[in-house]
Structures are given as C-alpha cells and as structure tokens.
C-alpha positions in Angstrom: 59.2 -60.8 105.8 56.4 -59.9 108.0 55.8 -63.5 109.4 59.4 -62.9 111.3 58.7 -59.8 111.9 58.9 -58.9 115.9 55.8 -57.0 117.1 57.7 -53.8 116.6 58.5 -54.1 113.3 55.2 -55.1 112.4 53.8 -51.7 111.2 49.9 -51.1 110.1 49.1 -49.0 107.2 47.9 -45.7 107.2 47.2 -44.2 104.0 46.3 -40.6 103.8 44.6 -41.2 100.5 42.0 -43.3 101.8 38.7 -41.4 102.3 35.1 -40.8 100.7 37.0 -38.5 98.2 39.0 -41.2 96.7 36.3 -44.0 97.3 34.3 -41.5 94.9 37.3 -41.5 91.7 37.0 -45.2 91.0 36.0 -46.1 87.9 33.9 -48.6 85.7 37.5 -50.0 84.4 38.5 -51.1 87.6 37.9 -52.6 90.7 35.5 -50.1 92.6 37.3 -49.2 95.6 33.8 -50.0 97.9 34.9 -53.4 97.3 38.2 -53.4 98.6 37.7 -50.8 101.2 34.7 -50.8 104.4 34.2 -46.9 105.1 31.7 -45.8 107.1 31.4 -42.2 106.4 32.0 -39.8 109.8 34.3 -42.7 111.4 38.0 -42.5 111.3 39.0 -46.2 110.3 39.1 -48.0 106.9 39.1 -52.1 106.9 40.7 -53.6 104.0 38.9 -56.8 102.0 41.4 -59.3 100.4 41.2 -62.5 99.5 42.5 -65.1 102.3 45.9 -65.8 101.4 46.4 -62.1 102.2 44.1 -61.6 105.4 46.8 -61.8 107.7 48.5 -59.0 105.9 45.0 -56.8 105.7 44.5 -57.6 109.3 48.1 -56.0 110.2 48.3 -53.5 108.1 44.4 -51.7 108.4 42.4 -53.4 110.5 45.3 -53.4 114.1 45.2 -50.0 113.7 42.6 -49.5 116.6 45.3 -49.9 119.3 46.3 -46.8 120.7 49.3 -48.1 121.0 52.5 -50.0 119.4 52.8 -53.3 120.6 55.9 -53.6 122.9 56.5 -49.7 122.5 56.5 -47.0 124.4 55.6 -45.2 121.0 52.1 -44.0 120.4 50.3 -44.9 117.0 50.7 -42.1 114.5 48.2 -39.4 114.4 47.3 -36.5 111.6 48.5 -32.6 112.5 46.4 -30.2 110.7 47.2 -29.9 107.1 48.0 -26.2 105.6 46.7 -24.7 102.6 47.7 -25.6 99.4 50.6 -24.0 98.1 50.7 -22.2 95.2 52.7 -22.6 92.0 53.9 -19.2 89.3 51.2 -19.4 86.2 53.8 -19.8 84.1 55.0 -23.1 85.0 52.9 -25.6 82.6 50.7 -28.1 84.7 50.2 -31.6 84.2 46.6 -32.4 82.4 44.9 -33.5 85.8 45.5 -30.8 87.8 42.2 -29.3 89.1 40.3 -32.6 88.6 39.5 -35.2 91.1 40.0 -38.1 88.5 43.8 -39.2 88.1 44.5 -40.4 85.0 44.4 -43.8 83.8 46.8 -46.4 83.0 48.6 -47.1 80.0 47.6 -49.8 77.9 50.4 -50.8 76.1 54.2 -49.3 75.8 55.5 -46.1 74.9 58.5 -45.7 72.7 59.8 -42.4 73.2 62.4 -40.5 70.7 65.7 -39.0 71.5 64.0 -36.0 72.8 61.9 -37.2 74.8 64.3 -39.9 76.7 66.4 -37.0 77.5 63.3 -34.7 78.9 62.9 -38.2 81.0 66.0 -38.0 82.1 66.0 -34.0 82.8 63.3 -34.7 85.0 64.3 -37.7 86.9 67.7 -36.2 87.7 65.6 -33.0 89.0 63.7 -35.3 91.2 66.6 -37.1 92.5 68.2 -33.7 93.5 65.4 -32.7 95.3 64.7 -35.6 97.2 68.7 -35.7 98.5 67.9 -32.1 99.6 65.2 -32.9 101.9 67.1 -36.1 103.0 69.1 -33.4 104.5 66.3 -31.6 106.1 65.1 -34.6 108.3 66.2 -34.1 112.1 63.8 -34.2 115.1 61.8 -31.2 115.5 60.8 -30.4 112.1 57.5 -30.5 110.5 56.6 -32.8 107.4 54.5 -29.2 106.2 58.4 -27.2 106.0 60.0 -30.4 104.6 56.6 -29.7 101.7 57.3 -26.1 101.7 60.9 -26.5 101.3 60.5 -29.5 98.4 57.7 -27.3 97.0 60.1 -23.8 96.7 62.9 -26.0 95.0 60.8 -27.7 92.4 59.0 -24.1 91.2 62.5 -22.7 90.9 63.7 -25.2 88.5 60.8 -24.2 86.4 59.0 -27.6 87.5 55.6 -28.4 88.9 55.2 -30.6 91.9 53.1 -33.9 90.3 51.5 -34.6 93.3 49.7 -31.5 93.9 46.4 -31.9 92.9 46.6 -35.6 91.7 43.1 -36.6 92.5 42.6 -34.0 95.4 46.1 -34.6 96.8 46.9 -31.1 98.4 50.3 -31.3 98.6 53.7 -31.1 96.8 55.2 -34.2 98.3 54.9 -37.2 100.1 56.5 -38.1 103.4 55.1 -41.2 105.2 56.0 -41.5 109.0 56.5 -45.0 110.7 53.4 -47.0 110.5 52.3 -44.7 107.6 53.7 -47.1 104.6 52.8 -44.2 101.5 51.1 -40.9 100.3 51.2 -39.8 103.8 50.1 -35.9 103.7 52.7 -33.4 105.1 50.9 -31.7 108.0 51.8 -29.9 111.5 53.1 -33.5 113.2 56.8 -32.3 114.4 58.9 -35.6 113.5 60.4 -37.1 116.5 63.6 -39.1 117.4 63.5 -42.7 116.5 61.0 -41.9 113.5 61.8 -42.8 110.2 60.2 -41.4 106.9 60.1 -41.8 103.4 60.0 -39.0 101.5 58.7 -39.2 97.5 59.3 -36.5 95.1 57.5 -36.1 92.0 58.6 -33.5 89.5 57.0 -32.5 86.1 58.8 -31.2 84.1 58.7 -30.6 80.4 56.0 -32.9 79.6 57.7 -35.5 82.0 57.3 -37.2 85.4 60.9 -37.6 86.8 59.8 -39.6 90.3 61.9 -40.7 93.1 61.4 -42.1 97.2 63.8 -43.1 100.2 63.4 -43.6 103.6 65.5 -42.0 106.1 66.2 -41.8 109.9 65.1 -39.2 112.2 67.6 -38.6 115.2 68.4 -42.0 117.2 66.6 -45.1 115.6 66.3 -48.1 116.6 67.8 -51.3 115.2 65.1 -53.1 114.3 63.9 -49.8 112.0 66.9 -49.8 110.6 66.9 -53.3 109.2 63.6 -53.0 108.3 64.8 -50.0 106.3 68.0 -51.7 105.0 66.3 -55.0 104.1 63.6 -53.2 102.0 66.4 -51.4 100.1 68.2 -54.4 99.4 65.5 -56.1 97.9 64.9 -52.9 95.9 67.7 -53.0 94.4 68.0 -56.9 93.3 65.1 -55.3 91.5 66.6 -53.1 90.1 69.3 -54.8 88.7 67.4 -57.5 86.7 65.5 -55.2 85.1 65.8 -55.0 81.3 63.3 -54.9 78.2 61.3 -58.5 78.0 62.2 -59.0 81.6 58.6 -60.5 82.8 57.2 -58.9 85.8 56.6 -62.3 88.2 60.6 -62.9 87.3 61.4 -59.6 89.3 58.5 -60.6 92.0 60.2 -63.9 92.7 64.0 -61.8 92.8 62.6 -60.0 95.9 60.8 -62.8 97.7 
C-alpha cells in the first residue's frame, strides 16, 4: 500500500516507546533491540536497521523523520507536549504481575486452553475495553488534549473495578494509548491539543479479573482530509478480512496473504 501512497499519505513512524529505557529491557531470548535500533543517547532521533527488502519501509517510516515538515503539507511534523504525572489507581484494584517493573513479560510459548470461567472473565474484560474505547471515540474533537482523553479513559476503567494494562508496562506511564498522524502506535498522551484534520488511534487496555480485554480504532478529529480518510478506511478493511478468516488451525501466513 505504501508504494501508491501520495507523499501525504506516506506517514513516518514515531514511536514513543523508543528510548534508552526500552533499548535497556531486551533480553537474551530475543533480538537485542541495539541491533534493530541506532540511538545515540542525548539526540532525539532513532534509525531503524532492516534487512533490504524492507529498507524502503525503514527509510519512511524512521529515518524521513528529520524534515520539519510533511511533504506537500502545510502540516508540521508531530512533536511531544509535556507528559503529566502518572495517574494513580485505588489499592484495592488487583494489578497485573509487571506493574512496577521495567521488564514486560515474555511471550507465550505454546497455547492456552482456558475453562468456562475463564473464557467468560475474557470476555468480561474485552467487552469493558470495547466500552471504553467507544467512550473516548466520543471525546475526540479539536481542542482537546490526548492527557484528558488518558484522564478520562483512566477514571472509567478504575470505576469498573479495572486496572489500566498499560500503565507501567515496561515504564509506560500512562493508562492509554492515542497515536496522532505520523505517530503509527504507543504514542504517549501528553499536553499536544489535537487539531482539525488530525486523526488518532486510540487503544485501550483493561485488566480485569486476571484478564487483558484489549481494543484500538482510529478516529477523525474535526475536518479530515480524504486521503486520511482512505488511509483509515483501507486499513480497516483489511482488518477485518482478518478478522473473518480467523479460526483454530488457521496458519498465520494464510491471514498475512488475506490482507496483502
């Protein structure tokens, strides 16, 4: 999709993850992060390292992120507000086991077969998550900051006797995501007042119960453009073809090729 992109649509990545603090969580079973990532500490820019087939991709998406500027766009290249404290959440609320800890936790290695308890403590949770994330949906209009869209997702999720998963997965000091244009995820709600034209996507993680219920979308800010909306549109559309193959012993490359 990118090779037909139009220079406006072609948006560079900016991850708010990216620093020395997450450079410094990799682990043995992995691929360090050094290798994938140049960071010079005291600088402000990350380069990507992939192999060729995807250079053109790590070129647009990290290293084009110099420019000042969009190209063919009045619009100026995204910049980070300042980022308020982290928000607290009632002691009584039960925490998932890597809050506090700068190391998320691993990956599964093999499937989990839940009982009838637990699907339905999955499916407690993911319908939580879902009604949280159509409430801030509703919140998005120019003017507003990504920190009261946190506050607001952050208030909800405590009141339904839930803990907000991303707060404090490794370091993240926040209760939600919401990534702004060029940022494509885990952007970090701050004091950046979204505009007109912007568009964001907005992922809610809840815990709750022993259980990750975990949801995103993208939505328009004001009057957008049509080009961001067909980006938008196009991405859900191949989310959902999916979506709709997917079923147990579906292979993974089968639901790759759907979405090519």
């Amino acid at each position: 999709m990118a090779s037909g992109a139009s220079p406006q649509l072609q948006m560079r990545l900016k991850s708010s993850f990216i620093g020395d603090r997450l450079l410094r969580c990799s682990t043995s079973r992995h691929q360090p992060l050094p290798q994938l990532f140049r960071y010079n500490p005291g600088t402000k820019h990350v380069s990507m390292q992939l192999s060729r087939t995807l250079s053109g991709l790590t070129n647009l998406f990290f290293n084009r992120r110099n420019l000042d500027e969009l190209p063919n766009s009045k619009r100026k290249r995204l910049r980070p507000g300042k980022v308020s404290p982290r928000r607290q959440v009632p002691k009584n609320i039960p925490r998932p086991p890597y809050v506090n800890s700068m190391i998320p936790p691993g990956i599964a290695s093999g499937a989990e077969v839940h009982d009838k308890k637990g699907i339905e403590c999955m499916r407690a949770s993911g319908r939580l998550a879902a009604q949280v994330l159509q409430y801030a949906g509703t919140l998005v209009k120019p003017g507003i900051t990504t920190d009261e869209i946190d506050q607001a997702v952050h208030q909800m999720i405590i009141d339904n006797g839930a803990y907000p998963s991303p707060l404090g997965y490794g370091s993240f000091p926040k209760s939600v995501c919401t990534s702004v244009n060029e940022c494509i995820c885990h952007g970090i709600p701050d004091s950046r007042a979204l505009e007109d034209g912007d568009i964001i996507n907005i992922d809610v993680t809840v815990y709750l119960n022993g259980y990750h219920g975990d949801t995103s979308a993208t939505f328009y800010c004001g009057d957008v453009d049509d080009e961001a909306k067909k980006l938008v549109q196009v991405t859900k559309e191949c989310l959902d073809k999916a979506i709709s193959i997917c079923a147990p012993g579906v292979e993974f490359k089968k639901i790759g090729k759907t979405i090519q």
